[in-house]
N, CA, C and O of each residue as an XYZ file, in Angstrom:
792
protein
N      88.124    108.905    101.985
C      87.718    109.758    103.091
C      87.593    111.196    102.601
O      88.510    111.857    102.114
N      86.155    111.649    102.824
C      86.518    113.186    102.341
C      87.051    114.188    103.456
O      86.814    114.037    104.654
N      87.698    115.089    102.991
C      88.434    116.079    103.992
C      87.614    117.349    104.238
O      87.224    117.894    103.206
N      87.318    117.856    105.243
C      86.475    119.066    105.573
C      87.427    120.551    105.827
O      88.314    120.658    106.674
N      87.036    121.509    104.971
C      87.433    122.979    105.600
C      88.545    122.852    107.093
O      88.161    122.524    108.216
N      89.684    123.140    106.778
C      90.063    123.419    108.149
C      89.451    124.591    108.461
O      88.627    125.050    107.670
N      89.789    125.341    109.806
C      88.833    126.191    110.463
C      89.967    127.747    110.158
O      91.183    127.596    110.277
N      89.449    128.992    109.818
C      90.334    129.922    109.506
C      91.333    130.359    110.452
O      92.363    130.959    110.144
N      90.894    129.952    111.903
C      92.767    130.085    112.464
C      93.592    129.093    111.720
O      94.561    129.572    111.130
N      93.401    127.780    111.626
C      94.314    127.349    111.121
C      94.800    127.695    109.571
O      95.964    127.600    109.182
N      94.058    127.972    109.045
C      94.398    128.618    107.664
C      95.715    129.658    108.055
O      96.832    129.629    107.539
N      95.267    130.504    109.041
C      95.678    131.609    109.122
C      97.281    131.062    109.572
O      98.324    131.208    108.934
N      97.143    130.625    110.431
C      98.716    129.870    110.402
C      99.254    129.494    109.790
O     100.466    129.667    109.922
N      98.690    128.612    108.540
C      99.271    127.775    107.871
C      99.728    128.557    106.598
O     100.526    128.335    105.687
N      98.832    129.621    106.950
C      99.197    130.751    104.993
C      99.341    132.018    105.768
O     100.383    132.503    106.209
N      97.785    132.600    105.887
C      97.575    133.789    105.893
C      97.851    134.968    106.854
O      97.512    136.137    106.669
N      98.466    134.509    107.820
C      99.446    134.924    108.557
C     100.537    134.812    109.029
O     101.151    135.549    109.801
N     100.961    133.288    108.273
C     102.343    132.860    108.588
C     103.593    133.472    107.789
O     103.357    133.755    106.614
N     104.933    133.723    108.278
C     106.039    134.737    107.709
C     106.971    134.058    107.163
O     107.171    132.878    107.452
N     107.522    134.584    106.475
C     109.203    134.237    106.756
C     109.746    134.795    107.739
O     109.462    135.987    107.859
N     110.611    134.249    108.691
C     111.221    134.961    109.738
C     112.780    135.051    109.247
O     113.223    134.334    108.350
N     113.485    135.936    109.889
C     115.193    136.421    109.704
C     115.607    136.078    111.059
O     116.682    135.517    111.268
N     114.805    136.390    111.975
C     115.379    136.763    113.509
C     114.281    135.621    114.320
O     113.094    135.408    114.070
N     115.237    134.951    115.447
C     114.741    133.777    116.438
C     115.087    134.455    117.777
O     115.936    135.232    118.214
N     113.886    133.698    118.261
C     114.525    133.444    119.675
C     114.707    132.981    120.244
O     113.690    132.346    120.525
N     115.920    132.554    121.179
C     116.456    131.536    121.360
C     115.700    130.093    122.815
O     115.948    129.818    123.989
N     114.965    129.709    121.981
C     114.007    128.589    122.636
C     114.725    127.164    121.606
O     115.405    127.118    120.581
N     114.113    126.106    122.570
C     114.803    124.908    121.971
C     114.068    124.403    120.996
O     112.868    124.627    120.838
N     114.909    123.556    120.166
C     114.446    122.622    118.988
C     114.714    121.035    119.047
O     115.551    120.584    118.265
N     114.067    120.185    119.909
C     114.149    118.915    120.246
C     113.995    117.957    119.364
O     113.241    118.155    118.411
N     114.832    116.457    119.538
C     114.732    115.460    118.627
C     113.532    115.512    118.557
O     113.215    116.142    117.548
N     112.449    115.074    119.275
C     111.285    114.833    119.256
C     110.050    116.026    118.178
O     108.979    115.807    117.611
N     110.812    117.103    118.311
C     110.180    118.263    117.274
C     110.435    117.738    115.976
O     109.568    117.655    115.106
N     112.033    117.259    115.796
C     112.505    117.204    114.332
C     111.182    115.654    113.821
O     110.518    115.406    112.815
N     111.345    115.094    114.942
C     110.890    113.856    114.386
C     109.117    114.001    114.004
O     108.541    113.459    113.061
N     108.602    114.770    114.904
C     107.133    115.505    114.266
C     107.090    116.152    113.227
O     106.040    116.265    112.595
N     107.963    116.578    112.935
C     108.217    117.587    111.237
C     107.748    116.629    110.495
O     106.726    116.502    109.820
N     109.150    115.612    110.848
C     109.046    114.727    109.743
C     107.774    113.770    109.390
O     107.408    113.616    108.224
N     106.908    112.922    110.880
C     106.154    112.332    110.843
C     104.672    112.887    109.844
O     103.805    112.220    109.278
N     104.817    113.948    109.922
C     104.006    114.654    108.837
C     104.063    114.940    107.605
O     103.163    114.794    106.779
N     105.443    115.482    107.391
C     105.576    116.303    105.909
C     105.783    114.805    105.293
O     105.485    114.736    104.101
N     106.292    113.453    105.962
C     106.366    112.732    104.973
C     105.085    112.062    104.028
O     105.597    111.555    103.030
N     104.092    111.951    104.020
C     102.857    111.699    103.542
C     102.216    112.997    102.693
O     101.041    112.971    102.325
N     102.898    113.873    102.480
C     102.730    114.502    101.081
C     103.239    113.781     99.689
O     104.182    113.056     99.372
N     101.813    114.528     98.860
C     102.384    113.264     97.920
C     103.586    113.872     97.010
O     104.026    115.020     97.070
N     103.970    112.921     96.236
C     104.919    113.094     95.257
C     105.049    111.723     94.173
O     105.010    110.521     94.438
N     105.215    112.428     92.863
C     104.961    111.235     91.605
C     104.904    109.870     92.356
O     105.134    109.827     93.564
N     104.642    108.918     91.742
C     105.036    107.358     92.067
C     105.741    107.376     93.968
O     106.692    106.900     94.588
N     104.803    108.056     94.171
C     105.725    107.805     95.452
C     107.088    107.937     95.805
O     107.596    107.412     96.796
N     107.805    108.809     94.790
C     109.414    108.033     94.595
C     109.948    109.090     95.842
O     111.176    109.088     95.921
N     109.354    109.876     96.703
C     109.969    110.249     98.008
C     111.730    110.966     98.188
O     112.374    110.996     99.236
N     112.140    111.438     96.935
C     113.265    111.798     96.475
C     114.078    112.712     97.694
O     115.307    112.756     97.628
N     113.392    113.413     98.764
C     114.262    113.991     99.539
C     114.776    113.778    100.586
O     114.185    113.105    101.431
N     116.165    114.359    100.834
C     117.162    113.988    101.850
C     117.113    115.119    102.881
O     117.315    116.262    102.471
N     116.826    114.881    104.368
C     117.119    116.066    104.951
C     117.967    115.584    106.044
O     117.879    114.517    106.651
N     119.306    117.122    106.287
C     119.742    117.422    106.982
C     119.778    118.503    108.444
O     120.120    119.686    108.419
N     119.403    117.858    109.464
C     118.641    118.657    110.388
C     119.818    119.107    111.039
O     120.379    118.354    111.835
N     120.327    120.398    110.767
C     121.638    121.216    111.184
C     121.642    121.929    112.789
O     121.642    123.159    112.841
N     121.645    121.145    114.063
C     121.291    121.612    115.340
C     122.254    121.932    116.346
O     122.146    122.654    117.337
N     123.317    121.193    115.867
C     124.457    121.362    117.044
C     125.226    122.587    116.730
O     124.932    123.144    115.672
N     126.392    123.233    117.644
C     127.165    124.383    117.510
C     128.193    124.186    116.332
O     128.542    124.905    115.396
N     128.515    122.997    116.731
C     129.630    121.999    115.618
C     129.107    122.042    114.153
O     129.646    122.418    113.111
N     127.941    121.558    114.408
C     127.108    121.384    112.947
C     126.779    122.890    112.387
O     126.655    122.882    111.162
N     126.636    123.968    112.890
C     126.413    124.943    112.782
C     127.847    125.897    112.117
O     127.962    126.518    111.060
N     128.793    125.677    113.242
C     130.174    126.062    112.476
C     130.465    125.154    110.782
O     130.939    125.952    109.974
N     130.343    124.266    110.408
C     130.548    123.406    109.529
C     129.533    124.215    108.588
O     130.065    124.415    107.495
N     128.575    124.604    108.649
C     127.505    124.606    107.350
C     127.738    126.319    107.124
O     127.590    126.670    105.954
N     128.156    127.649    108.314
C     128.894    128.830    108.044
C     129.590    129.186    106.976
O     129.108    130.082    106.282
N     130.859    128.593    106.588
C     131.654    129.090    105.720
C     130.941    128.843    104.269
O     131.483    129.277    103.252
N     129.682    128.115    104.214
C     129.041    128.038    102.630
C     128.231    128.781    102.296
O     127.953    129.080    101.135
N     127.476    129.399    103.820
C     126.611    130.608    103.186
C     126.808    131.889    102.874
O     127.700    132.352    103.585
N     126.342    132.713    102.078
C     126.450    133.913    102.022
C     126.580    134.802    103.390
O     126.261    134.254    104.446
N     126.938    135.862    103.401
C     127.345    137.178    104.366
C     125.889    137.591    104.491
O     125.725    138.317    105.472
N     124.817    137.361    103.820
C     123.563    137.800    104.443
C     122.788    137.006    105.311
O     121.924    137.200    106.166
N     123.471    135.904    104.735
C     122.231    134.337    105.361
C     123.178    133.983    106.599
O     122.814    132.857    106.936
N     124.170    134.374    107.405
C     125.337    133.942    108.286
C     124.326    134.171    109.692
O     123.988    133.251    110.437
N     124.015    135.325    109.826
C     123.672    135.655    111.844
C     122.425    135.521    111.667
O     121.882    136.217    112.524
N     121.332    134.798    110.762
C     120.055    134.510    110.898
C     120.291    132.662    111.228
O     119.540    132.000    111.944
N     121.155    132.285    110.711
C     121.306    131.094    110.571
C     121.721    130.488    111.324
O     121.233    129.397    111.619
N     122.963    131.082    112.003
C     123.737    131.160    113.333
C     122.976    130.905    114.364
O     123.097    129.865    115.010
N     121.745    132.198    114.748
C     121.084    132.389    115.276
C     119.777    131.615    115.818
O     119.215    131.763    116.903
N     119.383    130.562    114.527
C     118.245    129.641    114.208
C     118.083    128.453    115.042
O     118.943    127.697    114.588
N     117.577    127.928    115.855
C     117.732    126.540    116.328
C     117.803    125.582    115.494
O     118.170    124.568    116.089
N     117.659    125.429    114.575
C     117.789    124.426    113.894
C     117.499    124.662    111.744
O     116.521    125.215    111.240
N     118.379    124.200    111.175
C     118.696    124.342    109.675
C     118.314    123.608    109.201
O     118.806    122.672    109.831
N     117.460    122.985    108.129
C     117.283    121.805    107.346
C     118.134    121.805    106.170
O     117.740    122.697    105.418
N     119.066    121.228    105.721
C     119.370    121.016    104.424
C     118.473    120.581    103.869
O     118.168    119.508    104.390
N     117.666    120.901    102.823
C     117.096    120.216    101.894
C     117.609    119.910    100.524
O     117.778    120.617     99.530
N     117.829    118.496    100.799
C     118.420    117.739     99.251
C     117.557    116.518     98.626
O     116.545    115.995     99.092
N     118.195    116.247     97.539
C     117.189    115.342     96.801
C     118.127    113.878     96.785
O     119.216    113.851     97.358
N     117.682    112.904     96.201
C     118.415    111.931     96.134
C     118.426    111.685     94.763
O     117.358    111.724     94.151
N     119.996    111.314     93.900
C     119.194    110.644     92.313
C     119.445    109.494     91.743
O     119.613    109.100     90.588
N     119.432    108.823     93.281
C     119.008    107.307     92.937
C     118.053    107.158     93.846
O     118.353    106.484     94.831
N     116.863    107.654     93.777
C     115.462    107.740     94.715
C     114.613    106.516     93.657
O     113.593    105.997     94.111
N     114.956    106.245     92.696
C     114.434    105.267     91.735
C     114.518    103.670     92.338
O     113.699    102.751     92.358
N     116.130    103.828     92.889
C     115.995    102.562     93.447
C     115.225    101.677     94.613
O     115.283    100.484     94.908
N     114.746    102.395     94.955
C     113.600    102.718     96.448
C     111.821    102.136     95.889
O     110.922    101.595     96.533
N     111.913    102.566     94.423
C     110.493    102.396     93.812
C     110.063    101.108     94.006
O     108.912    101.125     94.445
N     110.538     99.887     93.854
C     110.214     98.733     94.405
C     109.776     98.316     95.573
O     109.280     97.205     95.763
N     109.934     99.167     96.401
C     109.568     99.106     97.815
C     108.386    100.435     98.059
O     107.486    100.333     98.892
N     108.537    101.433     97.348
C     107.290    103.106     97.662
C     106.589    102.673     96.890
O     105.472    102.988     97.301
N     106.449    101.996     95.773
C     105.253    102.032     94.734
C     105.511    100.586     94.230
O     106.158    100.167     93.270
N     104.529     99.740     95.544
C     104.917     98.260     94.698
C     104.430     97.470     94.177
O     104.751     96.315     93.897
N     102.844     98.587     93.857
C     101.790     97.759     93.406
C     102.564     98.219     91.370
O     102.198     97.565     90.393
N     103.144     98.894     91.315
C     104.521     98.802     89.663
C     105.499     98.490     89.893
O     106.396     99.248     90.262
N     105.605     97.201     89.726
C     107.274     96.942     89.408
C     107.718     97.233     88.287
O     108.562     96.498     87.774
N     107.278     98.324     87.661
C     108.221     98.338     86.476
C     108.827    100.060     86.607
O     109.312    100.828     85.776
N     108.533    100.176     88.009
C     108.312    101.761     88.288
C     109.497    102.431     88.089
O     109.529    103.565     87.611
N     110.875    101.558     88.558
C     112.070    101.427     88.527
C     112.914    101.754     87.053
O     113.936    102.339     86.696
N     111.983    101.114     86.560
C     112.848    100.960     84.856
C     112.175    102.672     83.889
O     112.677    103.216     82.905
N     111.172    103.000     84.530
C     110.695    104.336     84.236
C     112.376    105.343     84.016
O     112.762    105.863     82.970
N     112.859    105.347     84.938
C     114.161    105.979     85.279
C     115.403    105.791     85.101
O     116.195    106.599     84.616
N     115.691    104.386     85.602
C     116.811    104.065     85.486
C     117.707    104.506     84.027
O     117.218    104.054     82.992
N     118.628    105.119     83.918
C     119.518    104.999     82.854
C     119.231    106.642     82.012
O     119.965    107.153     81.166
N     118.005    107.172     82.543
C     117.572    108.513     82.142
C     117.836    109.482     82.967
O     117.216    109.869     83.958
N     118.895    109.882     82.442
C     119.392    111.473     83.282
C     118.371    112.621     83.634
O     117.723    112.876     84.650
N     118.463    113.113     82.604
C     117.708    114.067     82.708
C     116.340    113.747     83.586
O     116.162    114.289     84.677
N     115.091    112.526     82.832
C     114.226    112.037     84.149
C     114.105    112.366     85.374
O     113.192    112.804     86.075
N     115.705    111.943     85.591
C     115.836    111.143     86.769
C     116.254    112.810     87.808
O     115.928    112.894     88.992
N     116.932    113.869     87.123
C     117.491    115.021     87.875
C     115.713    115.987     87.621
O     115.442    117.092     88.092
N     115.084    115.384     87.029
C     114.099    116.698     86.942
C     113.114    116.351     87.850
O     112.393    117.102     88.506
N     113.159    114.929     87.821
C     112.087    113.959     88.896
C     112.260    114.257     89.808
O     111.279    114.579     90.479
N     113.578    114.340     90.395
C     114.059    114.029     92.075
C     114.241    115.749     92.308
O     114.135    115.902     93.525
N     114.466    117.091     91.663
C     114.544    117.942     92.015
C     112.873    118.650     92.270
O     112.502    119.502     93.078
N     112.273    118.051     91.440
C     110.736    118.628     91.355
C     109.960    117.880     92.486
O     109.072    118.534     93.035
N     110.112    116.956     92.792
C     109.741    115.942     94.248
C     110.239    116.354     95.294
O     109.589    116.456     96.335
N     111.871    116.755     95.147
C     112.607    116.847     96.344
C     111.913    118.203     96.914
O     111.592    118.276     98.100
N     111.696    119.283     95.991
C     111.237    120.528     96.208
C     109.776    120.760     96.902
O     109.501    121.645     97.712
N     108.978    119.833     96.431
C     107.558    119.442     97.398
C     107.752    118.931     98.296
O     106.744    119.153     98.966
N     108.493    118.247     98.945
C     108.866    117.850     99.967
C     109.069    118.861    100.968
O     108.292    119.100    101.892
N     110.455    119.601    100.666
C     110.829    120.631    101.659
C     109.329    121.448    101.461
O     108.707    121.349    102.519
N     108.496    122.288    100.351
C     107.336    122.646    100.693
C     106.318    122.308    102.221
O     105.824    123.072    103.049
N     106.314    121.059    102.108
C     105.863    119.900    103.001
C     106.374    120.387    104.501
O     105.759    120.745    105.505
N     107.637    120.249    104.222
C     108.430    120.397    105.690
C     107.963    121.440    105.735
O     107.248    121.357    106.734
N     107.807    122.796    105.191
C     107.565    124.345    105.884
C     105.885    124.213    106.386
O     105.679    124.900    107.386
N     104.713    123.499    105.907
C     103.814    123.602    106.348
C     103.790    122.713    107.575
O     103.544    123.337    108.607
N     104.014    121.204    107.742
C     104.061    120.442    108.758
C     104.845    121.553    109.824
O     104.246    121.758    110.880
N     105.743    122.055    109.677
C     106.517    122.831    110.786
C     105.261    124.086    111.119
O     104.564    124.117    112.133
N     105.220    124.937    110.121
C     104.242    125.442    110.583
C     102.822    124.863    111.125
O     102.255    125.664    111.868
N     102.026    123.465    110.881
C     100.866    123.133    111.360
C     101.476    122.960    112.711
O     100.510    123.058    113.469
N     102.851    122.698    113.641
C     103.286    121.942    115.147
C     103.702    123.392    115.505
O     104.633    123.429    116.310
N     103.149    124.797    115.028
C     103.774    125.763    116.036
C     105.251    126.525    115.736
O     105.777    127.208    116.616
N     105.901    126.332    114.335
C     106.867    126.411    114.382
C     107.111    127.551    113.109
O     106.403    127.419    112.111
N     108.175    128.732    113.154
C     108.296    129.316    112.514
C     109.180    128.905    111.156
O     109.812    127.859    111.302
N     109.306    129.479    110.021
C     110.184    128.986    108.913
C     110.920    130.024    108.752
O     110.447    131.138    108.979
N     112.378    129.843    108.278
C     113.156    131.321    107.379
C     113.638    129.845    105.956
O     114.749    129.323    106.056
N     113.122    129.602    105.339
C     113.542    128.959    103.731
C     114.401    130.279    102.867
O     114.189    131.490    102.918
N     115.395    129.532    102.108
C     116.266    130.458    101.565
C     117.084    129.775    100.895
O     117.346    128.606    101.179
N     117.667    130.492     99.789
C     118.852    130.039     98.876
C     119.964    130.551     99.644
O     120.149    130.340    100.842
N     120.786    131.329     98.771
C     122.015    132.116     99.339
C     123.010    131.281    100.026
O     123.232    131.479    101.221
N     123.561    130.462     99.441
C     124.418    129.486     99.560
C     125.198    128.856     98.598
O     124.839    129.070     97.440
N     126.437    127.936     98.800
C     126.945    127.962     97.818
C     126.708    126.208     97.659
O     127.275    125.335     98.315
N     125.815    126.057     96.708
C     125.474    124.409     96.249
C     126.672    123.314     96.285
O     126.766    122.199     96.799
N     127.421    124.007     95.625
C     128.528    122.998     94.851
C     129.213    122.688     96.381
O     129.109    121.535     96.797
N     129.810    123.551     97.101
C     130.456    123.827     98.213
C     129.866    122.942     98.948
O     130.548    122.066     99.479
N     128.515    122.989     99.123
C     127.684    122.373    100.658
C     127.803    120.807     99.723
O     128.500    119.991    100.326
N     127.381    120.422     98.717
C     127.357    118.717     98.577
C     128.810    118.525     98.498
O     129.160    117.373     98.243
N     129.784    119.450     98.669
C     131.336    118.496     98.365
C     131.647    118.011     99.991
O     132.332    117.040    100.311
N     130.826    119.133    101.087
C     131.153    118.974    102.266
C     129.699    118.052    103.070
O     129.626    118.012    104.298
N     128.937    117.562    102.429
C     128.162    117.177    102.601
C     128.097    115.497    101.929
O     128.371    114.356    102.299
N     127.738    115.959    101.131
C     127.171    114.493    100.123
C     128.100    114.202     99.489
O     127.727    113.757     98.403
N     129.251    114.217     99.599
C     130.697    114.100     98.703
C     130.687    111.974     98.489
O     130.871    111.103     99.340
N     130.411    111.876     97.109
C     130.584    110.377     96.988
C     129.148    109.875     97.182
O     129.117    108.654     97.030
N     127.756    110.488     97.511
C     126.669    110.050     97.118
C     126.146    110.748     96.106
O     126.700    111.766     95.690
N     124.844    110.205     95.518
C     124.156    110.744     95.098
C     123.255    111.733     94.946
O     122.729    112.181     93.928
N     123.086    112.159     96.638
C     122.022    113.741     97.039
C     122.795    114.811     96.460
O     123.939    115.098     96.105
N     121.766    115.208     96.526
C     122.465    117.189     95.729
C     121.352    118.329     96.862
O     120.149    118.144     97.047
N     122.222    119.501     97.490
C     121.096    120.234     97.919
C     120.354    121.054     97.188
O     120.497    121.284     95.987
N     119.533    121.511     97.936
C     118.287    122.306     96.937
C     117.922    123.396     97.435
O     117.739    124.272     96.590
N     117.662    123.824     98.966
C     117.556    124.664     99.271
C     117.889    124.625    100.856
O     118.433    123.617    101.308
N     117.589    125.642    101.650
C     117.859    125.798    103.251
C     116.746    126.128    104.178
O     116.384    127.281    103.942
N     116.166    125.677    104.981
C     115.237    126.270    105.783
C     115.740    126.227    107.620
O     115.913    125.333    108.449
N     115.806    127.340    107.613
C     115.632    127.998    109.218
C     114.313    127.287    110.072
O     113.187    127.278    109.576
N     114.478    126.957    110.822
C     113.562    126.624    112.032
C     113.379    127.551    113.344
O     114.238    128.229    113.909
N     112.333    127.424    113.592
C     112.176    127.490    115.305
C     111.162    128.891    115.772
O     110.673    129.576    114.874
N     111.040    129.054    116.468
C     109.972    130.520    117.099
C     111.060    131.758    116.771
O     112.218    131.876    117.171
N     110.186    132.734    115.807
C     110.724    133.371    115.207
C     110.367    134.731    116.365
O     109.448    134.735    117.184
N     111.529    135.982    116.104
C     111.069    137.101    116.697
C     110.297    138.311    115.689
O     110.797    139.079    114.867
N     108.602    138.090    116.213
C     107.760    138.664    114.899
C     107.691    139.941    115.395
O     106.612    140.456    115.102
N     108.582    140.822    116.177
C     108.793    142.483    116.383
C     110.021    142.870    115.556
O     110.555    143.973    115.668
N     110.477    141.849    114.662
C     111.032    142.116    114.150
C     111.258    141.971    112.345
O     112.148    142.278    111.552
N     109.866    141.307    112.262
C     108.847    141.310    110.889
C     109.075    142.569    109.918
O     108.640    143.639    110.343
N     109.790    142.568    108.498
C     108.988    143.451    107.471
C     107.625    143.458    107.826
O     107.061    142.628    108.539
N     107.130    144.449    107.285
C     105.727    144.532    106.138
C     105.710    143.730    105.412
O     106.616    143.752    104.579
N     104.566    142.474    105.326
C     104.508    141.661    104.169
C     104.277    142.311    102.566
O     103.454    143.138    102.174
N     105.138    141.722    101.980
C     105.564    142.198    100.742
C     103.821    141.705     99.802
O     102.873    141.126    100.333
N     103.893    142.072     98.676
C     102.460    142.348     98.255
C     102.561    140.768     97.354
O     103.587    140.256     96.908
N     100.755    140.086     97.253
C     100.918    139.120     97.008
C      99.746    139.802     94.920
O      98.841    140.634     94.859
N     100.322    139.046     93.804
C      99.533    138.583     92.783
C      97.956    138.894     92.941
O      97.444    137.837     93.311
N      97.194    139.668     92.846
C      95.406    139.242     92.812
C      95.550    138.112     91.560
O      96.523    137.834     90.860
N      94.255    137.612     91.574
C      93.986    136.115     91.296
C      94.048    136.418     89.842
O      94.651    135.511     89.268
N      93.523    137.654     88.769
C      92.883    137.615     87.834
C      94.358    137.978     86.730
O      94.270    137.900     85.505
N      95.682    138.380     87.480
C      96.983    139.105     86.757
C      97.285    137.307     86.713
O      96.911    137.046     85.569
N      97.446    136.846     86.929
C      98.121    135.272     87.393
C      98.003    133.910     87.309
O      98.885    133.059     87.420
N      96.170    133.712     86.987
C      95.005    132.962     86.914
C      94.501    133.132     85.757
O      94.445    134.261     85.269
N      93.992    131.917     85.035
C      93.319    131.973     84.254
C      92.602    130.554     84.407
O      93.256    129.514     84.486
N      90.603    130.607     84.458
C      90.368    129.006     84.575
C      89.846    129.445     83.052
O      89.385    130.501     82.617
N      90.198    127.841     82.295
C      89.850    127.548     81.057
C      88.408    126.251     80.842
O      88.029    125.929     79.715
């Protein structure tokens, strides 16, 4: 199927006017939203299909107190504030799954298995397009992003993923952001400092 030009509002949403936000306002974030995120961002691709990421959709007050004490003193009253947090983590036994995501190779499995390194560079470089994924699907349904580090890794999988295999990767803020309260977008690369076609 070939794909046609989306139309430049939607561009404009999807890139060229869309922010990072710090500051929300406080409107709701419904199962039914989380589950549209997802129904989308999941059909981005990634290697062999191997689908490596884990998300944690952080919504309740409870859930909110719990994920506090790991972030930084900068990332605390944006986060607080957010309707809803994604943990984004990876899985690194996402290999075992290949028999079932990519089953026209059965040998897709043995690619990985037993290879460390592979297997942590695979599932962090997948897991990371993924959450990518999640910030545009959120943004194509209307929805603002704040994505961010500033957290403490080790801390969040001992209280998190303690005894599996996921590891987190990064954090994204959800929900209708307050844009009167926007920086100045910071300056982007021209094509020719950055680019090179060969």
């Amino acid at each position: 199927m070939s794909m046609n030009p989306l139309p430049a509002a939607t561009l404009g949403s999807l890139f060229r006017e869309a922010r990072t936000h710090n500051f929300w306002r406080p409107e709701p974030f419904s199962d039914g939203d989380i589950h549209a995120i997802y129904e989308l961002l999941k059909f981005g691709p990634t290697s062999a299909n191997c689908s490596p990421a884990r998300l944690i959709w952080v919504r309740t007050s409870a859930g909110k107190e719990k994920l506090k004490p790991l972030l930084d003193d900068s990332n605390v009253a944006k986060t607080m504030a957010a309707p809803v947090t994604v943990i984004v983590a990876h899985d690194l036994e996402f290999y075992e799954k290949l028999p079932w995501l990519f089953p026209h190779d059965q040998s897709a499995r043995g690619w990985f298995a037993g290879n460390t390194l592979k297997i942590e560079q695979t599932a962090f470089r997948n897991g990371t397009l993924q959450g990518a994924y999640l910030l545009m699907a959120a943004r194509a349904l209307g929805f603002d992003c704040g994505p961010m580090s500033g957290f403490d890794n080790a801390r969040l999988d001992a209280a998190y993923f303690a005894g599996t295999p996921w590891r987190s990767n990064f954090l994204v803020n959800l929900g209708h952001g307050d844009a009167s309260k926007l920086f100045p977008r910071s300056p982007r690369f021209p094509f020719d400092e950055i680019n090179r076609i060969e």
